[in-house]
C-alpha positions in Angstrom: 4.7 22.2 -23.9 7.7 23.0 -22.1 10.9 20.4 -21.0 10.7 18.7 -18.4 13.1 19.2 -15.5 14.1 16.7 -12.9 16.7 18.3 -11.0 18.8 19.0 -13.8 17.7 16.5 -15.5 15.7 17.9 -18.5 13.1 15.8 -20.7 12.8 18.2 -24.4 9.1 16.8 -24.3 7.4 16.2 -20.9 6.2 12.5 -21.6 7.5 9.8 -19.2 6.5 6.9 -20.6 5.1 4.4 -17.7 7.3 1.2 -16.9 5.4 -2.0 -17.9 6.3 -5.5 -16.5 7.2 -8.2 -17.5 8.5 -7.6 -20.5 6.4 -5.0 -21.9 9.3 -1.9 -21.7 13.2 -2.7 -22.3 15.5 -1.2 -23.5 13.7 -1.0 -26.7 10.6 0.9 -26.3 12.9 2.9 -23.0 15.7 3.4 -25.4 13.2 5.0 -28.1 11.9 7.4 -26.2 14.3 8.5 -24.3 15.8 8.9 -28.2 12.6 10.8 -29.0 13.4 13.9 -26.4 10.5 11.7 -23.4 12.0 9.8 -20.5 12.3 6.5 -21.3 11.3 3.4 -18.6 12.3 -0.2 -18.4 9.9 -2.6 -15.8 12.8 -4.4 -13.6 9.6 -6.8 -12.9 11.2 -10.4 -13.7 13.3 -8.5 -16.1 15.1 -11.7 -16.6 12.1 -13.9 -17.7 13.7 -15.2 -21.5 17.8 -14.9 -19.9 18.7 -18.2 -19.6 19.0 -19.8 -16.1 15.6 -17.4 -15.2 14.3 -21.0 -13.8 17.1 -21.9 -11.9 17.9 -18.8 -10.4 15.7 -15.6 -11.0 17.3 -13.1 -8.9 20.7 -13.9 -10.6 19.0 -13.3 -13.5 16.8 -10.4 -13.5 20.1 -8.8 -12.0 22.0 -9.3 -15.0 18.9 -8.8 -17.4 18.6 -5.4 -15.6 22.3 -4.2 -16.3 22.5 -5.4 -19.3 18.9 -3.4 -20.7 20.0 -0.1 -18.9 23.5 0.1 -20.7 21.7 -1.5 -24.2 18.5 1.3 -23.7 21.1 4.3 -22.8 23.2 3.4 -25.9 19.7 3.5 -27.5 19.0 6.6 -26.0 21.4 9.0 -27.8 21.8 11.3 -24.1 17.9 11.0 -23.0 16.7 10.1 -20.4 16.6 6.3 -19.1 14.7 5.7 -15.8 14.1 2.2 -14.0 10.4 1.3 -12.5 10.8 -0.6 -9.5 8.0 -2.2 -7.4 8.1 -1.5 -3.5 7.1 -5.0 -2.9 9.7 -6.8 -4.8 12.1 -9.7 -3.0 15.2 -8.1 -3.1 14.2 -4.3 -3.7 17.7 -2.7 -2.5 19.5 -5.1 -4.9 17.5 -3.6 -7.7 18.1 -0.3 -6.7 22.2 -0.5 -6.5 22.1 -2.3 -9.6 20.9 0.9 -11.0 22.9 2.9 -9.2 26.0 0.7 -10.8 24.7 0.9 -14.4 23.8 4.5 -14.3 20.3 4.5 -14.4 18.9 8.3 -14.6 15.7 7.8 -12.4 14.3 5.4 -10.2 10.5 5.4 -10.2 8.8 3.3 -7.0 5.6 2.4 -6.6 3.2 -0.8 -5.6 3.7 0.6 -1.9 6.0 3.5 -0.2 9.8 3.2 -1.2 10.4 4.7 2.3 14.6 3.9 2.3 15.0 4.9 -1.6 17.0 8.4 -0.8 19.6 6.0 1.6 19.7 3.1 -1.2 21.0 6.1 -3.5 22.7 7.9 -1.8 26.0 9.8 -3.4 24.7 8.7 -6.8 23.4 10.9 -9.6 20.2 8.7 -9.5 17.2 10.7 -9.8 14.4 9.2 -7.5 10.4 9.3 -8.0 7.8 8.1 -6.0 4.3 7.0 -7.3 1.4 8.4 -5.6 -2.1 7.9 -5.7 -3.4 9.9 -2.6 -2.6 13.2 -0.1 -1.8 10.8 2.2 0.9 8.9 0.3 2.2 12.0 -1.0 2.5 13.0 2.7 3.5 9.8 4.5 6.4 9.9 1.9 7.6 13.4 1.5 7.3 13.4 5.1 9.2 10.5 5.9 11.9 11.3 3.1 12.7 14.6 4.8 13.0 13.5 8.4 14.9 10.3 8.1 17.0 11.4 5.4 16.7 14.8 5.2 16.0 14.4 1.2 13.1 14.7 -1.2 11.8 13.6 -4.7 13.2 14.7 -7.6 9.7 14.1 -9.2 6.5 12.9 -8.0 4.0 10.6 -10.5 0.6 10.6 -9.4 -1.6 8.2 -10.9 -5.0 8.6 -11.1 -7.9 5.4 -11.2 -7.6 5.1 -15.1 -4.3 4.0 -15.3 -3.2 0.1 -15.9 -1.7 -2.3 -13.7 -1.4 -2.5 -10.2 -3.9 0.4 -9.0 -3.6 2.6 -5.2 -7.2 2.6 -4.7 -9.6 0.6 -3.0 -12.1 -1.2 -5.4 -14.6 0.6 -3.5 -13.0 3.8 -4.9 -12.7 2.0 -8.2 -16.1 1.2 -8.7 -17.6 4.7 -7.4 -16.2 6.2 -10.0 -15.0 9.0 -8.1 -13.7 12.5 -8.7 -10.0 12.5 -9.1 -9.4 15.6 -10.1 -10.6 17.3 -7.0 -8.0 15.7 -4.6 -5.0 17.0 -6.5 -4.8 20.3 -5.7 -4.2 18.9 -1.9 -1.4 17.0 -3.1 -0.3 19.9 -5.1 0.3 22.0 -1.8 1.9 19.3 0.1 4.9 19.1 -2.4 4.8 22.7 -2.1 6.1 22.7 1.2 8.9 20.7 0.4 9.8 22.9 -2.6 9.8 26.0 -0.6 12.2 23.9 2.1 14.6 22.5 -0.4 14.1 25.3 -2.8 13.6 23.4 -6.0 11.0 22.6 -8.2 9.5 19.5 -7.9 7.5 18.4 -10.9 4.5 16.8 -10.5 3.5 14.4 -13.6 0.1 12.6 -14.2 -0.8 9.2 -15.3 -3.9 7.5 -15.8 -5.8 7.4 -18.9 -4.0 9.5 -20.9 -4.6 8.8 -24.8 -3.9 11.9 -27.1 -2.0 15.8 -26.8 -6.1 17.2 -25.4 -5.3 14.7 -21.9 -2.0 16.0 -22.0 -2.5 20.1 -22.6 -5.9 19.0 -19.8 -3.7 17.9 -17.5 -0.7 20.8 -18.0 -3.3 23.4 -17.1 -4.2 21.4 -13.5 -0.6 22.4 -13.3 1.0 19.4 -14.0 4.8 19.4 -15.4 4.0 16.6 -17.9 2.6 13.3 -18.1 2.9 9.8 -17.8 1.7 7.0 -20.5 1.6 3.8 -21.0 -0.8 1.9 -22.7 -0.3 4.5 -25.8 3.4 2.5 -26.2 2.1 -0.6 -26.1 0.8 -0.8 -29.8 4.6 0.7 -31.4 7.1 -1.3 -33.2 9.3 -0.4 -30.8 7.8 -1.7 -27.7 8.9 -5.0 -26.1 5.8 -7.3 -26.0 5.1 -9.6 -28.0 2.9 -9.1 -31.1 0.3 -11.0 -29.9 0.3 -9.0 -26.7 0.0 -5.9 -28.9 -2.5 -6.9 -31.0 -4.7 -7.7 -28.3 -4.5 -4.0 -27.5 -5.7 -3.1 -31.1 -8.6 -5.8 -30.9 -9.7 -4.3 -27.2 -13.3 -2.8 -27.0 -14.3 -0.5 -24.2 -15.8 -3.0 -22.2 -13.3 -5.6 -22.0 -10.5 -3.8 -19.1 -11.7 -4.5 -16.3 -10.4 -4.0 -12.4 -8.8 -7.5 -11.4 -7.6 -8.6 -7.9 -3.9 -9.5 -8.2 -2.1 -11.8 -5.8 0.2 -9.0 -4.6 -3.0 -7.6 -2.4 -3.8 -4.9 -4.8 -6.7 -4.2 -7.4 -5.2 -3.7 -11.0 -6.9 -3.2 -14.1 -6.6 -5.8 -17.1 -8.0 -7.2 -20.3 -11.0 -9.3 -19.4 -9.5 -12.8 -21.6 -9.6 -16.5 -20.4 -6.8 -16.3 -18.2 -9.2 -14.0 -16.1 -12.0 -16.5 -16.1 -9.9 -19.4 -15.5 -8.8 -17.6 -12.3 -12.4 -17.7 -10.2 -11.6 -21.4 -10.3 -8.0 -21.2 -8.9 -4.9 -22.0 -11.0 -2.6 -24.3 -9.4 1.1 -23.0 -8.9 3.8 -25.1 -10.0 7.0 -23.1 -8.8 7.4 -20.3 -7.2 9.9 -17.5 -8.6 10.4 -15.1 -5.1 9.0 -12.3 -6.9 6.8 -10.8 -4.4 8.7 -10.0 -0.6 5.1 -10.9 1.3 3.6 -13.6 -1.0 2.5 -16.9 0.3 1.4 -19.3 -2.6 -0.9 -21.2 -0.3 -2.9 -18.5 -0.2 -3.2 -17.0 -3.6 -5.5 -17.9 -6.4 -2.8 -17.7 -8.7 1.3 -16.8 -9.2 1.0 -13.4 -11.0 4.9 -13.8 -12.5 3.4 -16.8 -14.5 0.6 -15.2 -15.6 2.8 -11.9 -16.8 5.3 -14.4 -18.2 2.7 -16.3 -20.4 1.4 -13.0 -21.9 5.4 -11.6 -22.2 5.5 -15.2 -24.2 2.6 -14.5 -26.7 0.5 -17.0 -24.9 -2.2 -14.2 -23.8 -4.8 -16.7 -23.2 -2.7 -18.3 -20.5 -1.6 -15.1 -19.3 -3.0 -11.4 -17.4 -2.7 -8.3 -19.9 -2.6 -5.2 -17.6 -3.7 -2.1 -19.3 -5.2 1.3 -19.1 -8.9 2.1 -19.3 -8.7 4.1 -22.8 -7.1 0.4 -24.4 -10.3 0.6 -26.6 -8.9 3.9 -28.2 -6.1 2.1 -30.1 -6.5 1.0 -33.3 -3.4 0.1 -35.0 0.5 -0.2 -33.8 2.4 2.9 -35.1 5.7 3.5 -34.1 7.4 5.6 -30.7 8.4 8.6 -33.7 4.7 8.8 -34.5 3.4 8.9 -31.0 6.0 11.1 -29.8 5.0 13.4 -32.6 1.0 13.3 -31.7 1.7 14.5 -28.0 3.4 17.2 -28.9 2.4 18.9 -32.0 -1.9 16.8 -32.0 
């Protein structure tokens, strides 16, 4: 495998491990491993769910919760690499992207919708910046948009595939066809190139979606991919955030139990099939809302998905949504970021 380079940025191994909210990857699991030679990625979702005063006032919170795990995960990192994972449709998205830009985050990675203003927000910074795409037209509307308005493009481009956990950019028509994947990325493949060739730079191109062991990795290296992105792997490591009941619900998983979910934020995302899904058909009544979500309108939804991430960040899984991958089944015990790290590159 060979480093990883994001604009001067370089990655020993090319693993960028996938931001998971709330709670799931702080400055912990980032900090490890980024330590481990990978790019390292806190979730800024509700970052500041267990800081005190969350209730009271969230954004102040999450704002300070977000400063203080980039400094705490780049101490951890030992010179990696520490990126931020934003969602698009956050309340206050351009306050979470200076408070990066103060604290020195490496990389911003965007996705959950088009972060069309991300090369203004940090601009005259270091800050790397990634968007997350999912289709030829995203990678388009984006790369497109980037180089007109701001005359700028990516440092990196993640493409996610339909395997992958969490929010998901496809339709659940798409979902549920099963479709091939594979086939569309050599389209989104040459519409970076024409941005590389204009900028001249190389801009990597990383996958995520499903990826388990070093055979999806070296798979996806040969589609011409610059590395990969993984999440669920993390999940099951000492080092990782969750809480140990969130983890060992990973280890328990069987194949059949992630399942594609509707979330409240208007997108299909894929989670552990547990009670908190099956109390949701009947509607679970909102007691506060916490101004996560810029469009949401609790009148509306079946359920507030900050609660529901909160419970499971909590340990209380049966009260809360687990988002993971579609592999989850392969785990079978929690080993440590060292381990892992160790597996992608050497099998």
């Amino acid at each position: 495998m060979k480093p990883l380079n994001i604009s001067g940025l370089v990655a020993e191994i090319p693993i960028v491990q996938g931001g998971m909210g709330v709670g799931v990857s702080l400055s912990g699991l980032a900090g490890a491993v980024a330590a481990e030679g990978g790019v390292g990625v806190i979730s800024a979702a509700q970052i500041g769910f267990n800081t005190h005063g969350f209730f009271s006032n969230p954004f102040k919170a999450n704002m300070e919760a977000l400063a203080f795990h980039i400094k705490k995960a780049k101490e951890k990192a030992l010179g990696g690499i520490v990126g931020v994972n934003i969602m698009c449709a956050v309340t206050h998205y351009a306050e979470y992207v200076k408070c990066c830009v103060e604290n020195k985050a490496d990389l911003i990675i965007s996705g959950a919708g088009l972060p069309i203003n991300l090369p203004e927000l940090v601009k005259g910074s270091a800050v790397k910046i990634a968007p997350i795409v999912s289709s030829v037209k995203a990678a388009s509307v984006i790369l497109k948009l980037w180089d007109k308005k701001y005359n700028a493009t990516a440092d990196l481009i993640v493409v996610e595939g339909p395997k992958a956990g969490g929010h998901l950019g496809f339709s659940p028509e798409e979902l549920e066809s099963n479709f091939d994947f594979e086939e569309k990325i050599k389209n989104i493949f040459f519409e970076i190139s024409h941005y590389e060739e204009k900028y001249n730079k190389k801009i990597p191109a990383i996958f995520g979606g499903g990826i388990h062991d070093k055979n999806d990795i070296e798979k996806y290296l040969q589609l011409g991919f610059s590395g990969a992105q993984i999440a669920t792997r993390f999940v099951a490591t000492e080092e990782c955030d969750a809480h140990e009941n969130f983890k060992l619900a990973y280890v328990a998983a069987k194949k059949t139990d992630a399942i594609i979910v509707k979330s409240p934020i208007g997108l299909p995302g894929r989670a552990l099939n547990n009670e908190f899904i099956r109390k949701v058909s009947d509607g679970i009544k909102i007691e506060k809302c916490h101004g996560c979500i810029a469009d949401c309108d609790k009148k509306t939804i079946p359920y507030c998905i900050s609660a529901a991430l909160i419970n499971s960040a909590t340990g209380k899984i049966n009260d809360g949504l687990i988002f993971c991958g579609e592999n989850v089944h392969k785990i079978k015990e929690i080993s440590t970021v060292k381990k892992l790290m160790r597996e992608f590159f050497f099998g």
